[in-house]
C-alpha positions as CSV (number, residue, x, y, z in Angstrom):
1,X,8.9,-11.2,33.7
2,X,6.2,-13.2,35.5
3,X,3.9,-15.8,34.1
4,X,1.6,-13.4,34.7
5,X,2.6,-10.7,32.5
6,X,3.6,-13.0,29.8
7,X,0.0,-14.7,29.8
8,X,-1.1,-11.0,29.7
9,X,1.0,-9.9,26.6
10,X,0.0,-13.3,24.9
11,X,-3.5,-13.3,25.7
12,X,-4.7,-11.8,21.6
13,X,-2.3,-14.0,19.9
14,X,-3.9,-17.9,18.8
15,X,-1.7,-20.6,19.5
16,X,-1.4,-24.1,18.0
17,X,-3.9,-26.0,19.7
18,X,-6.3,-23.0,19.1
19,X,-5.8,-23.2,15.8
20,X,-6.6,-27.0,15.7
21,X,-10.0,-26.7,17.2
22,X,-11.0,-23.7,14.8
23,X,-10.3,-26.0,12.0
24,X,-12.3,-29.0,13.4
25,X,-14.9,-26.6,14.7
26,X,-15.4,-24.9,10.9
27,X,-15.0,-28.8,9.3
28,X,-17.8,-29.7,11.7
29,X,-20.3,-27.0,11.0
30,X,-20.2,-27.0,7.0
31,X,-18.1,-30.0,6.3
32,X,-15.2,-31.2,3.6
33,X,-17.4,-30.3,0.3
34,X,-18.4,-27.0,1.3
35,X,-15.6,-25.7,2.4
36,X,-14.2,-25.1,-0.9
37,X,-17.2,-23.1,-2.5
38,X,-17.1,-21.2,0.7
39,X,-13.4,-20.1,-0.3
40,X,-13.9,-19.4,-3.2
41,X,-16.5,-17.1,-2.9
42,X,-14.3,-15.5,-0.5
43,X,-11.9,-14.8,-2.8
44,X,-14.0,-13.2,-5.2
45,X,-15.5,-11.4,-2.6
46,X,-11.6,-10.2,-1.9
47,X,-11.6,-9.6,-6.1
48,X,-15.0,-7.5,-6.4
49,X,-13.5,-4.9,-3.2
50,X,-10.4,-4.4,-4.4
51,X,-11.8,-3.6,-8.0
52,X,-14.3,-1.6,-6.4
53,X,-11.6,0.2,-4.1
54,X,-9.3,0.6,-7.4
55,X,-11.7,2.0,-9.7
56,X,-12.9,4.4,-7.1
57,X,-9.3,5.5,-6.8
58,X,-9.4,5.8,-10.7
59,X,-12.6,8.0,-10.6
60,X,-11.2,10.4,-8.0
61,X,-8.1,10.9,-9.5
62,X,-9.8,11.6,-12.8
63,X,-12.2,14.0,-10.7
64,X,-9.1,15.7,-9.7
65,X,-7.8,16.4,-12.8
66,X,-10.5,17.5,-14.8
67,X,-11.4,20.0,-11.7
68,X,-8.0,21.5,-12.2
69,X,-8.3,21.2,-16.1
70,X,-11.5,23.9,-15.4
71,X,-9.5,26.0,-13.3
C-alpha cells in the first residue's frame, strides 16, 4: 500500500496528538471546575434516555399483550 491509501483509510480515526489538543481545547473553554458538573450531567442525561428507552420498551410490550389478551 501507498502512503496514500493508508492516509486515506486513516483519515476518520483520531490519533494521539489529536486527542491531546481536544483535551486542552475543552480545558481551555470551560476550565478544571466545570468540567466535572458538565459530566455529570452527562451521565444523567445517559440515565434519563435509557430509562426513557426501557420503559417505552416496557409499555409496548405490555401493549402487545393485552392486544392479544382481547383477541
Amino acid at each position: 500500500m501507498t502512503s496514500a491509501t493508508l492516509n486515506t483509510i486513516y483519515a476518520g480515526m483520531f490519533g494521539t496528538p489529536q486527542i491531546i489538543l481536544i483535551v486542552v481545547v475543552v480545558l481551555l473553554l470551560f476550565g478544571g471546575k466545570k468540567i466535572p458538573q458538565l459530566m455529570k450531567g452527562l451521565g444523567q442525561g445517559m440515565k434519563e434516555f435509557k430509562d426513557a428507552s426501557s420503559n417505552s420498551d416496557k409499555k409496548d410490550d405490555a401493549a402487545a399483550t393485552s392486544e392479544t389478551e382481547k383477541s
